[in-house]
N, C-alpha and C positions, 0 to 999 in steps of 0.2 A: 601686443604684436611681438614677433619672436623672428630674431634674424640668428643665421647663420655667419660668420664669417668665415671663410676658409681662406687662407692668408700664411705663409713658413715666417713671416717677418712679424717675429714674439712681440716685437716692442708697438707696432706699427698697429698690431692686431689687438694687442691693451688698451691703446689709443683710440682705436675705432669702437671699443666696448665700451668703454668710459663714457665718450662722447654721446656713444646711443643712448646707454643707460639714463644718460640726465635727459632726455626726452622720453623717458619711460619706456624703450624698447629692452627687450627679454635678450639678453644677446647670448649665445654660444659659439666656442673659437673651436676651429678643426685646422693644426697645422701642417696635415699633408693629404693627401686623396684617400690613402687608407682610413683617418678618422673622419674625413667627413665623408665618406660612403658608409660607419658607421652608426653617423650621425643620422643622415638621412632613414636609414634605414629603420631606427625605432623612434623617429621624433616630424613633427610636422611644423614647418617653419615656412612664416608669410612672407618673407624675401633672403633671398642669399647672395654674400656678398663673394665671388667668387675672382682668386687671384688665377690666372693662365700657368704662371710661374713654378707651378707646386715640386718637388724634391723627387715627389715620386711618381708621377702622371704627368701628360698636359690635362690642365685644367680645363681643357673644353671638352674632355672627357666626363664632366661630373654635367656638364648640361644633358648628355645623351641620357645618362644616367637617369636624372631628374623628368627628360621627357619619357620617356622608358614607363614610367611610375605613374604618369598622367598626370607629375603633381600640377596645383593651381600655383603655385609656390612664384613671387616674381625672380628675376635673376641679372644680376648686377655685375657686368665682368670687371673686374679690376688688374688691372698690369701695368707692367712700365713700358713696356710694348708699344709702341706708337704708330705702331704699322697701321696700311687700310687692310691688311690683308688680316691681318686680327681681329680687327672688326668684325671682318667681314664674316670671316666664319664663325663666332661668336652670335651676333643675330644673326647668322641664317639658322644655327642651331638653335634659335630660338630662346637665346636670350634675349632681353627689355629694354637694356642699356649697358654704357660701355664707359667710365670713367681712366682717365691716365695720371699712373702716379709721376710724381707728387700733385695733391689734389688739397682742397680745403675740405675739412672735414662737414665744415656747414653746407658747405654744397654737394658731398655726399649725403649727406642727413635729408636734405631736400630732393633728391634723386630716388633716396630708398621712399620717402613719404610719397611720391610722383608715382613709382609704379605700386607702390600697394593701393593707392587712388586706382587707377587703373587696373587690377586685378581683380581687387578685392569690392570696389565700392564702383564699377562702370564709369571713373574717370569722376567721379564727385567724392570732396570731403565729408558729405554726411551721409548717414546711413538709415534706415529707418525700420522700425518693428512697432505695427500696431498703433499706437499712441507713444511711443518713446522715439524721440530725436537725438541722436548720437553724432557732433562735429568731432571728428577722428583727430585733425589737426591741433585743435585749440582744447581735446581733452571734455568736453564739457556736455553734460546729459538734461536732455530735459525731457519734461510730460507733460503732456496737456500743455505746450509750450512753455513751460516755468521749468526755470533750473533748479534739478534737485542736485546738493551738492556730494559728490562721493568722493571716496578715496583711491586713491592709485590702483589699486587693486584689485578694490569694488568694481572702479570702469575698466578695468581689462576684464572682469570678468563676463559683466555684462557685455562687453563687446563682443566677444570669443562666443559667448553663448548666442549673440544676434545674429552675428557671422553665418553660425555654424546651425539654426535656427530649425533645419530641416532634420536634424539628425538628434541622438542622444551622445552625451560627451562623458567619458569614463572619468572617475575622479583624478587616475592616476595623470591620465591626459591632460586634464584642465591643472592638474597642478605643475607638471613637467611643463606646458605651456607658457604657465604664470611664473614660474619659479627657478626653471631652468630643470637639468638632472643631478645637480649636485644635491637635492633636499633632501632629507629625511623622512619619509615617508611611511615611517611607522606608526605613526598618527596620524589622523585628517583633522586634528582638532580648528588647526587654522584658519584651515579651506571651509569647515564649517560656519566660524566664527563670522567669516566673511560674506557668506551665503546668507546668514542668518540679518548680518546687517544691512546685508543688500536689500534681501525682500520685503524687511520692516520699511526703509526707505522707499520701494516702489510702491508698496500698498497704502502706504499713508499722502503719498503724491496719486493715488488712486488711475494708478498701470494698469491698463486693459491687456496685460499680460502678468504672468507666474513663471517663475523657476521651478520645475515641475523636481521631484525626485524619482527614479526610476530604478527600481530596489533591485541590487547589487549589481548594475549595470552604472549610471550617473547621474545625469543631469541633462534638463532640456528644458528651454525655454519655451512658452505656450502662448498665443491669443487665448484671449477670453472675454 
């Protein structure tokens, strides 16, 4: 899963990456409306955590944005603003929820998991494809009801690829996804290494699905 934070407060915004990261969230910081309308613009992210506050915009200007786009993207306002009237135009714009700093960061973390539930998976922690069961919450994959066990990685991949089920997913994508845009992308050698382990793992736990390859375009996840 890949969140956005867009947030001016450097230290506040490290804080909130840190914390996601050790829940295995993909994070990227945007500290004013011009980088994260660049952010948006070549990356797709399952929830954004968005401050009002920004230097150079209101920030309820990047929801217009985001609705604009059709994303599916959830959207989490964050301010120190305690108004109703902030709220208010906040969801009506069509954000999800609406957190007030100072906040505990565990009950951020529970907020962003709350509406990617809700966006993403119709208000339930699991997800499902064919024969493989995926608890988003707790991390954990299984087949044919037995846990196969994978790695960080492995399960973002799979995931992203179940999610995203209907479509083909470009390698650059799935890696910007997985890894952020700071990688190195001159090789794919990892993304394959990863791939390669994954599928061995689903075929010997006998997945009535494949990660298909779809030549020089990406990757797609299949029944079979």
């Amino acid at each position: 899963m890949r969140i956005l934070i867009i947030e001016d407060e450097q230290q506040l915004a490290a804080s909130i990456r840190a914390f996601l990261q050790k829940e295995q969230f993909n994070c990227d910081i945007a500290t004013s409306a011009f980088s994260a309308k660049s952010a948006l613009g070549s990356n797709e992210y399952d929830c954004v955590l968005l401050d009002i506050g920004l230097p150079d915009a209101n920030g309820l200007d990047i929801i217009k944005i985001l609705k604009a786009q059709k994303s599916d993207c959830g959207i989490i306002v964050v301010s120190a603003k305690d108004s109703l009237d902030d709220k208010l135009k906040g969801l009506d714009l069509g954000a999800d929820d609406y957190i007030t700093k100072p906040f505990h960061l565990s009950e951020l973390n529970s907020r962003v998991k709350s509406v990617i539930r809700r966006r993403k998976f119709k208000g339930s922690s699991e997800i499902t494809f064919s024969n493989i069961r995926i608890e988003t919450d707790a991390h954990k994959t299984f087949i044919n009801e037995s846990e196969v066990e994978l790695t960080p990685k492995e399960f973002e991949i799979l995931l992203h690829l179940v999610i995203n089920h209907h479509r083909v997913i470009s390698k650059n994508s799935l890696v910007s996804h997985l890894w952020g845009d700071y990688t190195d992308v001159d090789s794919f050698d990892f993304l394959f290494t990863h791939l390669k382990n994954l599928r061995k793992k689903m075929e010997k736990s006998n997945a009535k699905a494949e990660i298909k390859s779809v030549y020089a375009v990406g990757y797609q996840i299949v029944a079979v």
